[in-house]
N, C-alpha and C positions, 0 to 999 in steps of 0.2 A: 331106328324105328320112329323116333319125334320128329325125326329129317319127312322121312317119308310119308308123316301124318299132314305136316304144313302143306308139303308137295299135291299130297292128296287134293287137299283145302280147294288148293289153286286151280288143278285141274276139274276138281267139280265147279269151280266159279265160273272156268272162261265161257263153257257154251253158255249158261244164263245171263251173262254178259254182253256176250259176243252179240243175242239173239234179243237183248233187249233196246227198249228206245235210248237213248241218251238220257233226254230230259226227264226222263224217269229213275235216275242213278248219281247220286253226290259221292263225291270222292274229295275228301279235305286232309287236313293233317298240319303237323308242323315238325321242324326241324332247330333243334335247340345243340347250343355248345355249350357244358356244363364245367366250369374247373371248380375243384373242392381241393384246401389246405387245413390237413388234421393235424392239429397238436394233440399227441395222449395225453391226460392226466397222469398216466403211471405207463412205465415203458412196456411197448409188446413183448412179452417174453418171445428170444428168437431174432429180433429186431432192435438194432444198435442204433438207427436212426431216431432221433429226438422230433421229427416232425413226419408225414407222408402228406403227399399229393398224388391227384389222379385227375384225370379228362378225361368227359364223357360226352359225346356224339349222340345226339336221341333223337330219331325218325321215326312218328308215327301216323299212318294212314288209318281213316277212318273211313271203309266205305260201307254204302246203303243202295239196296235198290229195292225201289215201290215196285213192286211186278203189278197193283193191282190194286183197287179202292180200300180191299181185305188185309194181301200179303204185303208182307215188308221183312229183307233180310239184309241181318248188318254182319258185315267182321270187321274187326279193327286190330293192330297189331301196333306194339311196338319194339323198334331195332333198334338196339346200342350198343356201338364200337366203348371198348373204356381200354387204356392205355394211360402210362404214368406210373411213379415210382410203388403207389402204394398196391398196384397188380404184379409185379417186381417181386417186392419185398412181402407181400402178407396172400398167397396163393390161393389160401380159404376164400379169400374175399370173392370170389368166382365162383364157390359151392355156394354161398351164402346166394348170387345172385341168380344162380340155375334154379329156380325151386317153381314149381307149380304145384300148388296144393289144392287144385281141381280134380274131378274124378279123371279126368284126360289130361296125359302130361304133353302140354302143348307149347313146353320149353325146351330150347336149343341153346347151348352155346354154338355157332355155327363154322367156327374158326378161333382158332389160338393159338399164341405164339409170347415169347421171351419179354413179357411185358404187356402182354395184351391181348385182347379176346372181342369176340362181333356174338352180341346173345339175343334171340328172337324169344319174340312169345306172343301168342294170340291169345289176347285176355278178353275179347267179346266176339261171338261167336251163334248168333242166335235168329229164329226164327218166328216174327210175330203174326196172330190172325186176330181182324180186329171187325167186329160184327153187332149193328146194336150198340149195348150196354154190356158186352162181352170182350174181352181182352184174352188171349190167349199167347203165351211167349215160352218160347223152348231153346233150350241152349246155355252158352254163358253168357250172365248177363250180370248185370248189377241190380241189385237187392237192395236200396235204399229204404232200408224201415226206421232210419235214426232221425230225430228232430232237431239236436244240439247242434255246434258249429264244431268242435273239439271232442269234447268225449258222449259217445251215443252208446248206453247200455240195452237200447232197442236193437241195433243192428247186430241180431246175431249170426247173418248169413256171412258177412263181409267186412269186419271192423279194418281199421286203419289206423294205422299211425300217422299222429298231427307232426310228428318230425319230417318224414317223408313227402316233403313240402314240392319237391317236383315231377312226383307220380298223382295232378290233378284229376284225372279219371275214377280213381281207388279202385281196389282189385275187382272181379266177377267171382261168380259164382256157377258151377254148373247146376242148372235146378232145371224146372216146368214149375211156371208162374201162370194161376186164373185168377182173372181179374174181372170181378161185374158188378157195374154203376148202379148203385139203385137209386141212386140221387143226383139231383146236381154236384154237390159237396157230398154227399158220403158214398163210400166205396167197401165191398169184401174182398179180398186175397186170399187166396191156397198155394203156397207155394212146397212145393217137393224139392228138396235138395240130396241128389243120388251121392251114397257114400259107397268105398269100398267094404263094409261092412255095418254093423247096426250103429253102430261107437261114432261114425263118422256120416250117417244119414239125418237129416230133418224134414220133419213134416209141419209146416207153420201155418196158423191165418189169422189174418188182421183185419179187424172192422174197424175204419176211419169214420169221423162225420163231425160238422159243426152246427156249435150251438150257444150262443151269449157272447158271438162274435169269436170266439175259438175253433180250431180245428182240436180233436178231440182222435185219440186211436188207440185201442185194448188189442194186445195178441195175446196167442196161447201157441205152448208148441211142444213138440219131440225134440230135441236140439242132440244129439251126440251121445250122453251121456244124463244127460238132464232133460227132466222138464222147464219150462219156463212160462212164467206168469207174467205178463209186462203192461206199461200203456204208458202217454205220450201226450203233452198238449201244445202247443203253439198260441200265441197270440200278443195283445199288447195293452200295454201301461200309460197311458198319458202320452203316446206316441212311441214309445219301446218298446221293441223285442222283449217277450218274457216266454223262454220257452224250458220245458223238464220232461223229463222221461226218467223208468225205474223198469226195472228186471229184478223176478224172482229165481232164481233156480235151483233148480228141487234133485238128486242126485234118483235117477230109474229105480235103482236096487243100491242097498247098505252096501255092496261091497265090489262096487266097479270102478273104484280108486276116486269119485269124483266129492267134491263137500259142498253143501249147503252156502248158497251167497247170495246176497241183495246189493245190486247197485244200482245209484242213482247219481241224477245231474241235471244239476238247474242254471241256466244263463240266462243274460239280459241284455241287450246292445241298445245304443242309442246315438244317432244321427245329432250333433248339433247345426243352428243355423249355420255356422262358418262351415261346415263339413266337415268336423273333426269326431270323427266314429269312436264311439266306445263300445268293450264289449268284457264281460265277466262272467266267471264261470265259476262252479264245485263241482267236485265230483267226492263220491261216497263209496267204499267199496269195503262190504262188512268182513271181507276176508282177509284185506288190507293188514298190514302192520303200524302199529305207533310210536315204533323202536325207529332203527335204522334198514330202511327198508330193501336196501342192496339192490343192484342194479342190472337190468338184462343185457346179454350180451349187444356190441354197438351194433350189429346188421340185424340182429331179429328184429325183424318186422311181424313176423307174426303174432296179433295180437289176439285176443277176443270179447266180447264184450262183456263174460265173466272177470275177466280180469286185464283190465284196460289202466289196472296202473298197481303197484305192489305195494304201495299205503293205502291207510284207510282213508285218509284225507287229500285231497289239493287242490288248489284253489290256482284258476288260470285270470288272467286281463290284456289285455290289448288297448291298444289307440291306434289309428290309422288319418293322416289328413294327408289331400290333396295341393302341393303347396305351390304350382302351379297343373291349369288342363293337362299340362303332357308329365308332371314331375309329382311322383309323390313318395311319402315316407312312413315308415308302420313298427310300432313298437310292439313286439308282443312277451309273455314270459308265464313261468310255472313256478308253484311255491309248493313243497312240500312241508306243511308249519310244526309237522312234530319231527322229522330230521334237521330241520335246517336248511335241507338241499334246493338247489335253481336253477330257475335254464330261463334266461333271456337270447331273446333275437330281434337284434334291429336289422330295417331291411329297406331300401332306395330304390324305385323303380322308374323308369326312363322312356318314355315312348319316342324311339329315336324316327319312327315314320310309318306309314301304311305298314299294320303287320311285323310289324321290328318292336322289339323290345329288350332291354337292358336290364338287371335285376343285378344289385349286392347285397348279401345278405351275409349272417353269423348267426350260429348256433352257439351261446356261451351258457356250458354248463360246468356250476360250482357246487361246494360242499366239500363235506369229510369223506373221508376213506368209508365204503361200505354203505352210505346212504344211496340214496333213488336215482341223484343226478350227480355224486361227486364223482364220479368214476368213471365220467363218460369223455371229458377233455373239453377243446374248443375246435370248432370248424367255423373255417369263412368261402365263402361262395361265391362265384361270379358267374354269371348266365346270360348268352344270347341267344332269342328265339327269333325264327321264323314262321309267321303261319303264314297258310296258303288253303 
């Protein structure tokens, strides 16, 4: 059936294609080779092997075409081959990766075999009309209401995991977005996000606008199971980044399983002359724990901005400098201060030519048994991309 939903896709694409100007139609993408070596923390039960690896092929197109000063319609999709011991050895890791959690399941695995699997999915999918100070958008799309770099308790459409460091796009959303300028700087939104039922729809809108040199943004929403109170500001310190955002959410009715939670998050980054970046963060999460906060399983990615970390506290930082034009190096890491637990990741990037790029990186995460990050192991990466 999700075979036949892509095919569809395609078949409504080619006459609008076929029948359009060129120069009126971008089509880009890139093509990355991913190798990842996991060490568990603690053995997979089932699995005798003391380390896994895996390669992963990722091919993504991104096309658009302007029909029109008004219309504009995008899909994008990305395809990846993964083969290697740890699709061998740990077979969930293929349920974990089939998942669409849009109202249209518009994921395939499209092929599998003894070690490997080819899995599609089209995660933007949408249709804009843009008229005036009106903005109109339908489809799947991405919902960017967060202002932090790391943890955004504003984006309740489409949160993200900061581990999930080579899915750059971050997920969609199936919604209907209205969008109208009343200002230069300030803007309202309504956006509708269709569920399979009440539990899983939202209805949200955001009034953005500057003022003392800040971008400044209040929502209010129906979220799932909650209501939600939020807002969000941007701007700068003596030349820094100083940005925060906070969520209220309010559970609809006493007893539809959901609890009362406020989170928030404040960062600050700052440029020095030499170009050596800094960047720090909290995050605040009153439903959090300040015991040992125990850890989600390694492939959920599904987060949300209710609950975007399972303490109540943690504090992130980074550095990043450029240590030649084409070579540079980025330290970044996460504190959990009432378990103990951490997750550091150094990371070496390489501009080997036009559109080529090199990338090693390590996810080293430490702690005790049962904390937020002791339990998760260490990963080391290596990555080549191509854009095009």
């Amino acid at each position: 059936m999700k075979t036949r939903i892509q095919i569809l896709f395609i078949i409504l694409l080619f006459p609008f294609v076929s029948g359009a100007q060129l120069q009126n139609i971008t089509l880009n993408g890139y093509v990355k080779d991913l190798f990842m070596f996991y060490k568990p923390e603690i053995q997979i039960p089932g699995i005798e092997a003391e380390h896994l690896s895996t390669n992963i092929i990722h091919n993504r197109l991104n096309f658009r075409w302007y029909a029109n000063n008004e219309l504009t319609f995008t899909i994008e999709a990305r395809n990846r081959v993964f083969f290697g011991q740890m699709i061998r050895e740990f077979p969930v890791y293929q349920t974990s990766i089939d998942v669409d959690r849009g109202y249209f399941d518009l994921s395939e695995v499209i092929a599998s075999g003894d070690g490997w699997f080819i899995h599609s999915i089209i995660d933007r999918a949408w249709l804009n009309y843009s008229s005036g100070n009106w903005s109109i958008t339908a489809g799947r799309q991405r919902i960017n209401w967060g202002v932090n770099l790391v943890w955004n308790p504003n984006d309740i459409f489409n949160s993200f995991s900061y581990f999930d460091f080579d899915y750059e796009e971050r997920p969609g959303t199936d919604a209907v977005k209205i969008q109208y300028y009343t200002g230069v700087t300030s803007s309202a939104e309504l956006v509708y996000k269709i569920g399979k039922n009440t539990d899983e729809t939202s209805i949200a809108g955001m009034y953005r606008f500057s003022k003392f040199s800040y971008d400044f943004q209040f929502l209010g929403a129906w979220a799932g199971k909650d209501f939600v109170i939020g807002g969000g500001w941007a701007g700068n310190i003596k030349g820094g980044g100083f940005r925060g955002e906070a969520s209220w959410f309010i559970p609809r009715t006493n007893d539809n399983g959901s609890e009362e939670a406020f989170v928030a998050s404040v960062s600050g980054d700052y440029t020095m002359k030499n170009s050596l970046y800094l960047h720090t963060g909290i995050l605040f999460s009153s439903n959090g724990t300040t015991g040992k906060a125990g850890g989600r399983e390694i492939f959920d990615l599904n987060l949300s901005a209710k609950m975007l970390s399972l303490a109540k506290y943690n504090i992130f930082a980074q550095m990043s400098y450029p240590i030649t034009p084409l070579f540079s190096a980025n330290l970044s890491g996460m504190l959990n201060p009432s378990d103990g637990s951490s997750y550091i990741s150094p990371s070496l990037t390489y501009s080997l030519a036009n559109n080529w790029e090199f990338m090693l990186t390590s996810q080293l995460f430490t702690g005790d048994s049962d904390t937020e990050y002791g339990d998760y192991g260490k990963f080391i990466f290596a990555r080549l991309k191509w854009a095009f």
